[in-house]
N, C-alpha and C positions, 0 to 999 in steps of 0.2 A: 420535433425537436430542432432547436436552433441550429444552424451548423457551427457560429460562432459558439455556443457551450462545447461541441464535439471536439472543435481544435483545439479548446482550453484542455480537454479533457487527455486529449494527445500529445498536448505538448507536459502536462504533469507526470505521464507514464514516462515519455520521452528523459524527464529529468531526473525521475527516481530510477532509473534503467541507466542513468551514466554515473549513477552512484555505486552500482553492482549491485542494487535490488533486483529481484526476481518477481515480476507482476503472478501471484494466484489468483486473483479475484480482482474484479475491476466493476465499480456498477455506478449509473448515472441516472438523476432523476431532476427531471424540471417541471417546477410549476411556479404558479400564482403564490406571492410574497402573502400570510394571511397577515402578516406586519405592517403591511406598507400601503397606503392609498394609491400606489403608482398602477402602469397596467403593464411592467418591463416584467417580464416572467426572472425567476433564480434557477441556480442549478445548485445540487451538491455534489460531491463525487465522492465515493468511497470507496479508496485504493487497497490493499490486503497485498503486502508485499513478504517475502522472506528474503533475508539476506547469512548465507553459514559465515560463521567465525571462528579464527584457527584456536584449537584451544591453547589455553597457556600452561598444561600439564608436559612436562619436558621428559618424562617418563610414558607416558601413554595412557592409555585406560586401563591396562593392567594395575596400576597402582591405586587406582580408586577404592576409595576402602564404603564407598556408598553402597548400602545394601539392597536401595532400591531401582538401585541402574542394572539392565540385562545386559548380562556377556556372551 
Protein backbone atom coordinates (compact mmCIF):
# COMPACT_ATOMS: atom_id res chain seq x y z
CA UNK A 1 0.00 0.00 0.00
CA UNK A 2 1.11 3.42 -0.85
CA UNK A 3 2.09 5.56 1.97
CA UNK A 4 0.73 8.53 0.19
CA UNK A 5 -3.04 6.82 0.30
CA UNK A 6 -2.09 6.10 4.22
CA UNK A 7 -1.49 9.91 5.02
CA UNK A 8 -4.58 10.72 3.07
CA UNK A 9 -6.21 8.33 5.08
CA UNK A 10 -4.93 10.11 8.33
CA UNK A 11 -5.23 13.25 7.60
CA UNK A 12 -9.42 12.46 6.88
CA UNK A 13 -9.65 10.65 10.52
CA UNK A 14 -7.49 13.72 11.59
CA UNK A 15 -10.52 16.11 10.33
CA UNK A 16 -13.59 14.24 11.30
CA UNK A 17 -11.84 13.82 14.96
CA UNK A 18 -11.85 17.88 15.09
CA UNK A 19 -15.39 17.91 14.35
CA UNK A 20 -16.07 15.76 17.53
CA UNK A 21 -16.57 12.52 15.61
CA UNK A 22 -15.54 9.47 17.23
CA UNK A 23 -13.69 7.01 14.73
CA UNK A 24 -15.43 3.08 15.37
CA UNK A 25 -14.36 1.62 12.18
CA UNK A 26 -11.88 2.77 9.88
CA UNK A 27 -10.93 0.52 6.65
CA UNK A 28 -8.86 1.18 3.56
CA UNK A 29 -8.56 -0.61 0.23
CA UNK A 30 -6.23 0.01 -2.87
CA UNK A 31 -6.20 -1.21 -6.12
CA UNK A 32 -6.08 -1.10 -9.89
CA UNK A 33 -8.80 1.51 -11.34
CA UNK A 34 -11.02 -1.34 -13.64
CA UNK A 35 -12.24 2.21 -15.19
CA UNK A 36 -9.26 3.64 -16.26
CA UNK A 37 -6.35 2.57 -18.82
CA UNK A 38 -3.88 4.34 -16.41
CA UNK A 39 -1.49 2.03 -14.29
CA UNK A 40 -1.84 4.89 -10.85
CA UNK A 41 -3.61 2.45 -8.43
CA UNK A 42 -7.08 4.28 -6.26
CA UNK A 43 -7.90 3.98 -2.89
CA UNK A 44 -11.35 4.23 -0.99
CA UNK A 45 -11.70 4.77 2.52
CA UNK A 46 -14.54 3.94 4.67
CA UNK A 47 -14.86 5.96 7.80
CA UNK A 48 -17.77 4.65 10.55
CA UNK A 49 -17.75 7.57 12.83
CA UNK A 50 -20.41 8.39 15.80
CA UNK A 51 -20.90 11.57 17.13
CA UNK A 52 -23.75 11.89 20.63
CA UNK A 53 -26.06 14.83 20.49
CA UNK A 54 -27.66 16.80 23.38
CA UNK A 55 -31.09 16.01 23.12
CA UNK A 56 -33.59 18.82 22.94
CA UNK A 57 -36.25 17.35 25.40
CA UNK A 58 -35.95 20.11 28.36
CA UNK A 59 -37.75 17.70 30.69
CA UNK A 60 -35.67 14.56 30.27
CA UNK A 61 -36.65 10.96 29.19
CA UNK A 62 -39.00 10.76 31.85
CA UNK A 63 -41.46 12.53 29.79
CA UNK A 64 -41.12 10.38 26.58
CA UNK A 65 -44.30 9.04 26.03
CA UNK A 66 -42.63 6.49 23.28
CA UNK A 67 -43.50 3.03 24.09
CA UNK A 68 -40.70 1.53 22.39
CA UNK A 69 -37.81 3.28 24.15
CA UNK A 70 -36.37 1.34 27.47
CA UNK A 71 -36.31 2.95 30.82
Amino acid sequence: MDEDMLDDQRRLVELIEEEGWDITDLEISAYDSPWSDEDDPEATVTITARKPYESEDEEGDESDDNPYRLK
